[in-house]
Each structure stands twice: as C-alpha cells, then as structure tokens.
C-alpha positions in Angstrom: 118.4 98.1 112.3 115.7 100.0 113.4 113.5 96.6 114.4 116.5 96.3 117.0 115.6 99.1 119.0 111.7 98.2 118.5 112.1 94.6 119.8 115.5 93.5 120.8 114.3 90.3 121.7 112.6 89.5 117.9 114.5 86.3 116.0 116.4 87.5 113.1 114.1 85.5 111.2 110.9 87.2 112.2 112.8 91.1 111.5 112.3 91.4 108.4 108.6 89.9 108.9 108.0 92.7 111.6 109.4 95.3 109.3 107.2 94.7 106.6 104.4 94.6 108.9 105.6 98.3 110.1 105.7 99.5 106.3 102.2 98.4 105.3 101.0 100.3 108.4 102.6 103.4 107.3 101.6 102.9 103.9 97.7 102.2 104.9 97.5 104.7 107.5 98.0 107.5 105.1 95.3 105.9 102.7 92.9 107.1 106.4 94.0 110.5 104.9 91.4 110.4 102.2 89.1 109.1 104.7 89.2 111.6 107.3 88.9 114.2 104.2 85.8 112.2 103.2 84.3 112.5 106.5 84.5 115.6 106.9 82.7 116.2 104.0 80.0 113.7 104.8 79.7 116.2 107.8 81.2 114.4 110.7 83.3 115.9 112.8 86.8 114.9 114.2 85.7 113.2 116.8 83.2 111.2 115.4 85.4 110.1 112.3 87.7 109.7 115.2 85.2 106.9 116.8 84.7 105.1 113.8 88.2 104.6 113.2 88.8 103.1 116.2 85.6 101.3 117.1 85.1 100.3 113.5 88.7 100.2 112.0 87.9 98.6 108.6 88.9 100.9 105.7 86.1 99.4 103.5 83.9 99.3 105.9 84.2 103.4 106.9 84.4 104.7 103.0 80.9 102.7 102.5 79.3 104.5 105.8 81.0 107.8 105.1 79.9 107.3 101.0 76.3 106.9 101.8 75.8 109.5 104.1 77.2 111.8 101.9 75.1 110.7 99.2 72.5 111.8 101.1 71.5 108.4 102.4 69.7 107.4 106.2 71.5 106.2 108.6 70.1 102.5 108.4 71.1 102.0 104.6 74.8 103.8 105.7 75.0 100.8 108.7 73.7 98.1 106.8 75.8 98.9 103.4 78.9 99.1 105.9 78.4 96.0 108.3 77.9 94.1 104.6 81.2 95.1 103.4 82.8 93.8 107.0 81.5 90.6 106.7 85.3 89.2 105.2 86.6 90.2 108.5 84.4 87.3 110.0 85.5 84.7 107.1 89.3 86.2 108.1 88.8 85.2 111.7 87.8 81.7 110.9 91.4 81.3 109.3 93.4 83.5 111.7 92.0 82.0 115.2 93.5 78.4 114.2 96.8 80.2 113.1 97.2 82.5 116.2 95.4 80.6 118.8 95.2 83.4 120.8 93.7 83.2 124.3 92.1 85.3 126.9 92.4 89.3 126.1 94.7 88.1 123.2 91.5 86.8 121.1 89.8 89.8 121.8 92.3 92.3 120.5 93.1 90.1 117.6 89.5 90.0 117.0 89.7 93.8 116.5 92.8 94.0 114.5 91.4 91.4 112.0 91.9 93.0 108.6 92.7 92.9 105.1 96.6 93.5 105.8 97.3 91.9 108.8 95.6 88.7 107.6 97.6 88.8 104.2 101.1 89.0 106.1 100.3 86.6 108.5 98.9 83.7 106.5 101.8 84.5 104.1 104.4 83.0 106.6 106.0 79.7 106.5 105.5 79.0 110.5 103.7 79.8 113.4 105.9 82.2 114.9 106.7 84.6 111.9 102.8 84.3 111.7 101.8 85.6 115.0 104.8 88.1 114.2 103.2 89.2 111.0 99.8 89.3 112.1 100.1 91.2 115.4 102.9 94.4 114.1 101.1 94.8 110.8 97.3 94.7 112.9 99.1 97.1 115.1 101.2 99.2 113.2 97.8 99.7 111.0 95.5 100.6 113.5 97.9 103.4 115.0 99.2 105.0 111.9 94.9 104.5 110.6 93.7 106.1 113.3 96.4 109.0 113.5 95.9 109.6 109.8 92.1 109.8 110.0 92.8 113.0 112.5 95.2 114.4 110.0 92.3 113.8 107.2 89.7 115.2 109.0 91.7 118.4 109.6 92.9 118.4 106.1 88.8 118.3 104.8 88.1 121.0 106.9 90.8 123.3 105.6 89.9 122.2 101.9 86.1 124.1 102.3 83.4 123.1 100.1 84.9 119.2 98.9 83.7 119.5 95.5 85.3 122.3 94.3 88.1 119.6 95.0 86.2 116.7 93.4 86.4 115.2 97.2 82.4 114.1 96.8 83.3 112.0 94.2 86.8 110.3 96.0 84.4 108.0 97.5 83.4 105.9 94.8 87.4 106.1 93.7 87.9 104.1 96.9 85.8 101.7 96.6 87.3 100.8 92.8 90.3 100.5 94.7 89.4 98.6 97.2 87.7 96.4 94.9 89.8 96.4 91.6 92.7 94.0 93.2 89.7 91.3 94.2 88.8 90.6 90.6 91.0 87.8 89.6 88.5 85.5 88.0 85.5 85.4 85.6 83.1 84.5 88.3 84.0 87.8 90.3 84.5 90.0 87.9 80.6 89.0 86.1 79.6 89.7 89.6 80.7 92.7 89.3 79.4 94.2 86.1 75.8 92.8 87.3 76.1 94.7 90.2 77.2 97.2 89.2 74.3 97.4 86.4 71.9 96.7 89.2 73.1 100.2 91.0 72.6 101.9 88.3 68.8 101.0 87.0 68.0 101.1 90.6 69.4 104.7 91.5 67.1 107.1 89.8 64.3 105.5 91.4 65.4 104.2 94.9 66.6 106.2 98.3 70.0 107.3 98.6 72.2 104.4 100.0 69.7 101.8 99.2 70.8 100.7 95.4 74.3 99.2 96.8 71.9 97.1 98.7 70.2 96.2 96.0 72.9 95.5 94.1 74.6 92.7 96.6 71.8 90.5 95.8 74.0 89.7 92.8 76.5 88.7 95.0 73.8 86.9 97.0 72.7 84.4 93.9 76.4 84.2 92.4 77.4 82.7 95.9 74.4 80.4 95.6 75.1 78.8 92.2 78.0 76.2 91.7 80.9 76.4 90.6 83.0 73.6 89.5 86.1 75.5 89.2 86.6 76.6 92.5 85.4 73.1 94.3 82.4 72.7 97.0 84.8 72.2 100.1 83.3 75.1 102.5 86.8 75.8 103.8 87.8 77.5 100.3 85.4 80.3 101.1 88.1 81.6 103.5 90.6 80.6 101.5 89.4 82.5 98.3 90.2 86.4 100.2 93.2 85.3 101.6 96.8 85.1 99.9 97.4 81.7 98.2 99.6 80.0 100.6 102.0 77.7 99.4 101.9 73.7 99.5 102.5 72.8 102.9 102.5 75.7 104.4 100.3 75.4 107.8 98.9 72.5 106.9 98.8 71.4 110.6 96.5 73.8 111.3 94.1 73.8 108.5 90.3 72.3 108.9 90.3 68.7 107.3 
C-alpha cells in the first residue's frame, strides 16, 4: 500500500484515514488551478498568487480577493470582502484546538492549516488519534498540492491570453456558487442567500466595484441576529453548524459543556 511507504509506522486503523486525507489534497489542489488562472487575470503575477496561497491558503478566501480586483475593485474592499469570508476558519479553530490539543509550534502550524477539508476529515473520526491523523495529512496534503497547483494555474492563465475570450472573468463568480451551493441545507441559509444576493444586485449599478458583497453580508449580519428556535440558542452550535454532523458520542469528552 502506498501509505506503507509514506508512514510505516501509521496504525492500520488510521491508513485508510491518512489516505483519504492524501485524495482530498489531490483533488483540492487542482481546484488552485482555476485559481492561479484567475489571478492571472486579475493581473497578479506568479509570485504574488504564489504569496497568497501560501500566506493566505483559504480557497474562499483568495477567489473573493482575486474576484474583486478583477472587477475592478480597491484594494480595501478586495481585503475586507476576503478576511469576511475567512472568518469560519476562526469558528473551525474553536472546535479543532480541543480535538488536537496541539502545543508549542504544533498550534501554530495547525492554526495555518485550519480549513474547510482538514476540519471535515478530522472531526469526522471516531477517536483522537484517527483525528489528529485526518486533520494533519489532509491540512498537509492540501496545502502542498494548493500551492503547487496555483503555479500550474498561473502559468496556465498566462498562456490562455486575454481570459474572456475564455469566459475566465466570469469563472469567479462560478467559484463562489460552488463554494457556497453545498452550505445551503436549510431554509434559514438558503433565505439568506436570495436576500443577499438581491442586495448585490440593487446595490451594483450604483456602488464601487467590490463594495456590494459588502453590502450584501449585512443580510448575513441581521439573520445571525434573529432567533431561531430550530437550531437552539447553545453558542457552541455555531461551530458545530459548518462542521460535519458528528455522530452520538463521538468526542464527547472533548466537547464544551
């Protein structure tokens, strides 16, 4: 098995864990294709799509920076619309710190490699060590292959020319539809949604470029604000809610009371 050669010293239990996390990575690191193609087009240039993968390394995050500057946009609203979207990763780390328990350098690195993927695999796992398993080869495993990927994108975009004879300037907004199709599962989100999404669009004839996806997360703002008896007042489920539902019992030791 190829995990063998990888890690000799894994527990057969935690191979296939480590092997799925080594699949995702491959499968998300050629998503940084369409990134690296959509950075070029912003106008960036290999190394600086280069930076941002590594620094940054949060798919979401980079389409949403990379969208508004090509748009047209400033700077600030391209920041701003991007460190928005990266918020999860802090409501992630809440739940992955108590599940790791990482320490010294350890916390800082898993820090970094908090993500969408990683987080799912590892909180998906019925103990603690196919969790720190999960967690650290699908963190790492995506961050190689994303940043490898974003070179091959950039490289890609540059040999394409002019990105909308390709329909490139418009792959951006296809991303984020993907990235946010899968998320919603319930009325609540998915009126969220269409509001903000009608929001963008009476704001964007008449506002900066990059500034009506501002705009429209104050729908986000007041649906987060206003009750909602079928999903419960008890703060920890606002983690819980972007993670994978775990099932009864599963790391119950190490959940917040």
């Amino acid at each position: 098995m190829f995990i063998d050669r990888l890690a000799p010293g894994l527990a057969e239990n935690a191979k296939p864990v480590a092997l799925q996390g080594l699949w995702i990575g491959i499968a998300t690191g050629l998503y940084a294709i369409s990134f690296g193609a959509l950075a070029s087009a912003a106008g960036l240039n290999i190394w600086q799509a280069s930076v941002l993968s590594l620094l940054l390394f949060s798919g979401g995050s980079q389409f949403a920076l990379v969208g508004v500057l090509a748009s047209g946009g400033t700077g600030a609203a391209a920041v701003t619309t991007s460190t928005l979207l990266g918020l999860r990763n802090g409501f992630y780390g809440l739940q992955v710190s108590r599940l790791l328990q990482a320490r010294g350098w350890r916390k800082l690195l898993a820090a970094h490699l908090t993500i969408d993927e990683s987080t799912a695999v590892a909180v998906a796992q019925p103990d603690h060590e196919r969790t720190k398993v999960g967690f650290w080869w699908t963190g790492i495993a995506v961050f190689i292959f994303w940043n490898a990927f974003t070179v091959v994108g950039v490289l890609v975009g540059n040999a394409l020319g002019d990105p909308k004879q390709w329909g490139l300037d418009a792959a951006a907004s296809g991303a984020f539809i993907a990235l946010l199709w899968p998320r919603l599962t319930t009325i609540r989100t998915r009126s969220t949604a269409v509001a903000a999404g009608a929001i963008a669009l009476i704001a964007s004839p008449h506002a900066p470029a990059g500034t009506p996806i501002l705009i429209a997360a104050l729908a986000a703002v007041v649906a987060g604000a206003l009750p909602d008896k079928s999903e419960g007042n008890d703060s920890t489920h606002i983690i819980d809610v972007d993670l994978p539902h775990q099932e009864h019992g599963r790391h119950s030791d190490w959940h917040t009371p």
